[in-house]
N, C-alpha and C positions, 0 to 999 in steps of 0.2 A: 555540480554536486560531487562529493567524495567518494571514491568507489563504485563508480559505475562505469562500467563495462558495455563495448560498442555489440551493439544488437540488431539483426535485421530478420523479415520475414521470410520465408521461403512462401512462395504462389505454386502449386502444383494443379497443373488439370489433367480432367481424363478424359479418354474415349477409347477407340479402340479400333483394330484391323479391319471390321467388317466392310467399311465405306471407302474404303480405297487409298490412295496416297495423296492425290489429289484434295480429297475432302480433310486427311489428315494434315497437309500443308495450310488448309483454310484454318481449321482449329486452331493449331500454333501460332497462326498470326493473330487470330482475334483473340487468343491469351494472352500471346503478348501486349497486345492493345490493353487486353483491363488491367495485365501485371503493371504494366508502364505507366498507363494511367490512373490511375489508384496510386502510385509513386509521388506523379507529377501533380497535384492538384494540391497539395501543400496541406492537406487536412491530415495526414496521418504521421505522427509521434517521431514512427519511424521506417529504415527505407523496407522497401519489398525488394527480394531477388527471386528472378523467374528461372526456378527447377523444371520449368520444360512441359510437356508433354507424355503423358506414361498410357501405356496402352496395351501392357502383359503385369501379371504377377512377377513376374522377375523387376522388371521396371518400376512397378510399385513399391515392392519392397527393398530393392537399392535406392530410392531416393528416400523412402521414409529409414534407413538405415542410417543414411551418410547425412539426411537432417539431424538425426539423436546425437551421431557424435561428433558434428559442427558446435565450438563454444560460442560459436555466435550466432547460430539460430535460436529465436524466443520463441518458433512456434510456428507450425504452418498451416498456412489458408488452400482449404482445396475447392475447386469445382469443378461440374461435369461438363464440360461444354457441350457431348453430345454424349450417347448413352453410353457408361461404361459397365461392362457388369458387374457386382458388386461382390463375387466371390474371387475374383480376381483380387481384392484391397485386404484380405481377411491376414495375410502373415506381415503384410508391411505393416499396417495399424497394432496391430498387437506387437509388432516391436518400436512400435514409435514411445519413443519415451518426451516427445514437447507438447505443449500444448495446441488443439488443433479449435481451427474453428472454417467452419462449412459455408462457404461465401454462395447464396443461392441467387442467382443471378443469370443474364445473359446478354451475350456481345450489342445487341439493340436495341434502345426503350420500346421502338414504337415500329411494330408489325405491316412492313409493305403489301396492303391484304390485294391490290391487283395483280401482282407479282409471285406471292407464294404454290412452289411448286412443292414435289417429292424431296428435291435433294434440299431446299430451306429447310424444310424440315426434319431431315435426317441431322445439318449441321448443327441446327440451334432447338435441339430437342431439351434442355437443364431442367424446363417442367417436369418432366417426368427421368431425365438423368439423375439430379439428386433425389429424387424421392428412393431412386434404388440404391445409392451411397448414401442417403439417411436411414434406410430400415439395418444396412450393415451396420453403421453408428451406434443405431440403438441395440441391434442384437449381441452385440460383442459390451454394451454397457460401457459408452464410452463417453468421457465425459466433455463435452465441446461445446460450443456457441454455434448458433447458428442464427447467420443475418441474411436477409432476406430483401431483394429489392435491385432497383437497378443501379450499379456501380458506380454511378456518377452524380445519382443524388448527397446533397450533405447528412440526411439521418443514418443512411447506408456507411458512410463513411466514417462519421461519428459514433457508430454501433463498431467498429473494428478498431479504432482509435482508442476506446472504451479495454476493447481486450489486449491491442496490442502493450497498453500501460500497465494492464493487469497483467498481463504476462511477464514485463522486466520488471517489475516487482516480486512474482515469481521465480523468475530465474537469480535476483538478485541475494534473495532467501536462497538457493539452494549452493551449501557450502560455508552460506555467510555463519561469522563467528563475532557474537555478542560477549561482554565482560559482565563480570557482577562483581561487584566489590566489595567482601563479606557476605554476609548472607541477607535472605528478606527480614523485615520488620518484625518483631518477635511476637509471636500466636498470633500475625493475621494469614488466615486461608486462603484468601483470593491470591495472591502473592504468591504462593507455591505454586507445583504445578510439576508433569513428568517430563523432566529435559531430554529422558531417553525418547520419551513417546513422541515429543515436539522433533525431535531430531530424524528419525521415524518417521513420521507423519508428513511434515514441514519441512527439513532439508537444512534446519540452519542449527547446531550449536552453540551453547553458554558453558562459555569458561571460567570459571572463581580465582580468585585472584585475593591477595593481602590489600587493605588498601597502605598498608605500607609500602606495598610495590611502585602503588604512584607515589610515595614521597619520598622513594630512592630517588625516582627519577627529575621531579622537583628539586630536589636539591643539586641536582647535576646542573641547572641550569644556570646561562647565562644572566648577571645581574643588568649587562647592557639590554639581552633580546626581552626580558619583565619589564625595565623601563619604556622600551621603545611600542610594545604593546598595550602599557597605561596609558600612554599620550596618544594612544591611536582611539583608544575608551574617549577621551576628552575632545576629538576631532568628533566621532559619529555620534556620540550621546549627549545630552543635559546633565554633567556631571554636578554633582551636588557639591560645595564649596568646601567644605570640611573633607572632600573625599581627593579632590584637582591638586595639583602638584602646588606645593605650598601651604596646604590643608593640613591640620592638625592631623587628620587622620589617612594623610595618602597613601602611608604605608598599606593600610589593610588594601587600597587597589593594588599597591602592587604585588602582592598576596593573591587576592584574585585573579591577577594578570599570571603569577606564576603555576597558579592551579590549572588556567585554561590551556596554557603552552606544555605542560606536564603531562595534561588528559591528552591534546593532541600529540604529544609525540609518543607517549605509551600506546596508542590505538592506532597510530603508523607502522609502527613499529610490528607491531599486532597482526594486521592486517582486520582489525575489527572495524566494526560498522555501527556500533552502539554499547551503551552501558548504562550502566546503572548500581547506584550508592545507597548507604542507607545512613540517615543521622542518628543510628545508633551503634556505629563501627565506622568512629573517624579518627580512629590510633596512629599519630603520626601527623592526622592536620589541625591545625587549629582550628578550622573552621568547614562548615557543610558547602561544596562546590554551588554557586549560584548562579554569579556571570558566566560562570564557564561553561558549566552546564547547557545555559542558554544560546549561549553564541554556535554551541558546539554542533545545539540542533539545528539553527540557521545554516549551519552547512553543507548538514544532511543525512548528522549522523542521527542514529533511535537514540532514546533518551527513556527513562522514566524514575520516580525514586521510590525506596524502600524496599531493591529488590526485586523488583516485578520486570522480570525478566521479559514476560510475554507483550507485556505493551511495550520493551524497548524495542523487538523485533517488529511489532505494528505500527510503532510510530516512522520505523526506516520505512517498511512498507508504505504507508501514504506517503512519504515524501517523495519515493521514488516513483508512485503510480501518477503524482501531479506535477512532478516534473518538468520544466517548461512552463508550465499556466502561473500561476498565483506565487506558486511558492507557498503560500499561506497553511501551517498545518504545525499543530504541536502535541506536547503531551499535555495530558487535562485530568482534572479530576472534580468530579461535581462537590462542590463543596457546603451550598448551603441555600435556601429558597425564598424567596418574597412570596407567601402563600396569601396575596390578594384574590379573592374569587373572581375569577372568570380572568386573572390581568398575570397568573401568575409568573413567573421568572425563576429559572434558576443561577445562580452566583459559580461560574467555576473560575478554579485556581489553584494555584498550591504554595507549598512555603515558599518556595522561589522560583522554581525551574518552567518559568512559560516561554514559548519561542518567541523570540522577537521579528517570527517572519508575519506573526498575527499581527504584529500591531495597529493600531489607527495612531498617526502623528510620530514625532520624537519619542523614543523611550529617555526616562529618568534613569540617572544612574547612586541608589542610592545605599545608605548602611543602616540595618536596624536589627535589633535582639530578633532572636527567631522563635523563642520561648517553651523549645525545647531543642537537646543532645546535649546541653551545658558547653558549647564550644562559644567561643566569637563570634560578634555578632558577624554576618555575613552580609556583602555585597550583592545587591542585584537588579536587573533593568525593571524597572515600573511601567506600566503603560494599560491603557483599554486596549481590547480586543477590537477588530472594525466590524461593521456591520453586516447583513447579509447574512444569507443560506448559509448551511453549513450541515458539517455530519458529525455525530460522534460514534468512534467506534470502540468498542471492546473484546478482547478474544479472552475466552477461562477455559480452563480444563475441567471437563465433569466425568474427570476420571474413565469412562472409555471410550472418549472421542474430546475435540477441541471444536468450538463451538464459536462464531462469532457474532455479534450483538450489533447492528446498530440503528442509530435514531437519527431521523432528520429535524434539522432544528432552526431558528432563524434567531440570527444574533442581534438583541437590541438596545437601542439606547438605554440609559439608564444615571439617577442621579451622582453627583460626585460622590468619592469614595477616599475625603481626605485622611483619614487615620487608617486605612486599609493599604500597607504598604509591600503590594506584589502587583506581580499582572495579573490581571483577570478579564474575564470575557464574560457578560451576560444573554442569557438566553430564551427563547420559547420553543417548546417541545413540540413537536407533530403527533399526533393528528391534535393535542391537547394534551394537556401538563398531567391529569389525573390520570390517564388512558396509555400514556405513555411510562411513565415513571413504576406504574402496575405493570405492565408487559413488559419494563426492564427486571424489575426484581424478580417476577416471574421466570424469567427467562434465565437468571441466574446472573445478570450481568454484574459487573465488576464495579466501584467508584473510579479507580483508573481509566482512561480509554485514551485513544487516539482521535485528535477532533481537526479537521476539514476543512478551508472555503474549497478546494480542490476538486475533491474526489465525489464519484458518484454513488448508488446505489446498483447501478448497472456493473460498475467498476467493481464493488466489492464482492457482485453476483458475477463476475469473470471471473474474479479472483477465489472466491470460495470452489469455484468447478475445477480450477487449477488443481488447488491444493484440496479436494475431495472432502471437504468438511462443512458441516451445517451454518447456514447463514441464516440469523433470525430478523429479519425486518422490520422495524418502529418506523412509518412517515404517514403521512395522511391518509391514506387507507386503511389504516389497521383499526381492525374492530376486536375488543378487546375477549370476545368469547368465540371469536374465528381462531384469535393467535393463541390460547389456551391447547384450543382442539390441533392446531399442527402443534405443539409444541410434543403433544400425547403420541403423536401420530409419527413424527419424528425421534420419539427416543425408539419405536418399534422399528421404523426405518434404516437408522444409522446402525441400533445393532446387528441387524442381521446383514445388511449391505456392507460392511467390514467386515464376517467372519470371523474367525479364529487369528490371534494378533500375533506377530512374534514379539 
């Protein structure tokens, strides 16, 4: 994937003076033991590096120091191996600026109960060690994960593998720089939103741009490297016959060929990570980016159109949190419903831009009117969505906080869709289509979103503690006049837990 930066954990434990050096040489080793193994077990994203041992406030606070300004730590895992006090951790945490999450654990599943003396129990005390590094957590209001369990189980491990993807998603946000290409779609609101506040809040910036800028650099381009990228369209796709080299109409591929190598080298160039267009500010192209758009997300960048800056930064985010797994995750937008009682479905899609990492089969590569911007018609890959779970998510601004939305969903079969010429995915809503689609709009959610085989719900509840902003939940539990009452409950919440903003 484009733009991703190497990332590893930091494992800190603690204990302290009272028990000797002897017992502190036992702790080391058995940290090292989970640091190591927790490494070695191949369940987790990514590596762990063991910061040792810390046993004074001084030691505390130089490692949570020199983890903030490591650019390659995403975040550290602590635990207590034996008791440490917790006023000792109160200057290192409050300067720790990474994500932490509280590994509640201990070096042995299972309790040698003939055996247990004083000093076992002084070593392998975490029962009651993190309870005292939890009540500091909570008193200083910090915001972290805490998993729970013995280290070597797989839910333990897939509970940190959860945050650790949350977290370079996190970190990949902070700094990252998104394009917009003119401005959003004209009088829709969802689509706005405070770039200053998201910058602020979030950690990543959008920067405007001409979309003439890309057809300066379009036109700088080699005529050999657009042909050699058309016939690479006709290698991986179902290219349509009128469109294949010889086709009446191949030029407009190679148009689209020249748009996708344009966007990619303006956003190298860049150092950006996503964008977004709108088809009503395309001065300079003939035609609305389709293929290019598409392929561009297959790589990794955010994507979204008319604008909406906020889902281009969400859609890099999921690609970056699933990483490794599926791949599978695009922009989306719920477009339209089969309202059969009790069977209902909804249709998403959009004028062209669906990623082809969703696909089920070969995508088509085809040309049709778009039937609105009045440009050319435009190019781009056809295909269903594959089957299976899924998530869709959305993030909006409700002006004095950012809020993210999402719904679980299961993606299903559904009849042909011959005159329907984009990709599109259909679906079924959790907990139910009525229950769900009411607790969206309720919620404020957006038609835009960021949609999933990937990521989780746990994954977006790492990710919202990260980034300190409200996560609204739609999947099979939700009961529609519980999610009212936190929604009530939550605007009193977040305003007062933010304070006064700069």
């Amino acid at each position: 994937m484009i733009g991703l930066k190497p990332l590893k954990f930091w494992f800190v434990c603690g204990s302290q003076h009272l028990y000797g050096p002897e017992t502190l040489a036992q702790v080391a080793d058995g940290a090292r033991k989970v640091a190591e193994g927790l490494a070695a077990d191949g369940r987790l994203v990514l590596p762990i590096h063991f910061a040792g041992v810390v046993t004074t406030a001084e030691e505390i606070t130089d490692v949570m120091v020199r983890a903030s300004a490591d650019a390659e730590c995403g975040g550290v895992i602590v635990w207590m191996h034996t008791f440490s006090p917790a006023k000792m951790w109160i200057r290192g945490l409050k300067l720790l600026s990474k994500p932490l999450l509280h590994l509640h654990t201990q070096l042995n599943a299972a309790l040698p109960w003939d055996a247990i003396d004083m000093d076992y129990m002084n070593l392998h005390q975490a029962a009651h060690g993190d309870r005292e590094g939890g009540f500091m957590h909570t008193r200083l209001r910090l915001g972290r994960k805490v998993v729970a369990g013995h280290w070597t189980e797989a839910e333990v491990q897939g509970q940190i593998d959860c945050w650790m993807r949350a977290a370079r998603a996190w970190n990949d946000w902070q700094g990252g720089r998104f394009v917009r290409f003119g401005d959003n779609m004209r009088n829709v609101a969802v689509t706005e939103g405070d770039k200053v506040g998201a910058e602020l809040a979030l950690g990543f910036s959008v920067n405007g741009y001409g979309i003439m800028d890309l057809a300066d650099v379009m036109a700088g381009l080699s005529d050999a490297d657009v042909k050699a990228l058309a016939a690479e369209y006709e290698k991986l796709y179902a290219v349509e016959a009128a469109l294949a080299s010889g086709g009446a109409r191949h030029d407009r591929l190679l148009y689209n060929a020249r748009q996708e190598l344009g966007l990619r080298a303006f956003m190298e160039k860049g150092g950006f990570k996503g964008f977004t267009d709108t088809f009503e500010d395309l001065h300079g192209l003939t035609q609305l980016p389709g293929i290019a758009s598409q392929r561009l997300m297959a790589s990794g960048y955010g994507f979204a159109g008319e604008g909406d800056w906020k889902t281009v930064a969400l859609v890099r985010a999921i690609k970056v949190m699933g990483h490794g797994l599926s791949g599978a995750a695009s922009f989306m937008e719920d477009y339209t419903y089969d309202l059969q009682p009790g069977d209902e479905r909804v249709l998403g899609s959009h004028m062209l831009e669906i990623c082809p990492s969703i696909a089920e089969g070969r995508p088509r590569v085809e040309i049709h009117p778009l039937g609105i911007g009045g440009k050319d018609d435009p190019v781009r890959l056809v295909f269903n969505a594959r089957k299976g779970p899924a998530i869709n998510v959305t993030l909006v601004d409700l002006g004095n906080r950012f809020r993210l939305i999402s719904n679980s969903v299961t993606a299903v079969d559904h009849p042909d869709l011959p005159k329907l010429p984009v990709a599109r995915a259909v679906w079924k809503c959790k907990p139910d289509f009525k229950t769900a689609v009411r607790a969206w709009i309720l919620a404020g959610g957006a038609h835009h979103t960021a949609y999933s085989y990937d990521i989780t719900t746990e994954m977006l509840d790492d990710f919202a503690t990260m980034a300190g902003v409200e996560l609204a939940v739609i999947d099979e539990g939700t009961e529609l006049s519980r999610f009212k009452q936190d929604l009530r409950t939550n605007e009193v919440y977040w305003h007062l837990a933010q304070g006064f903003r700069a």
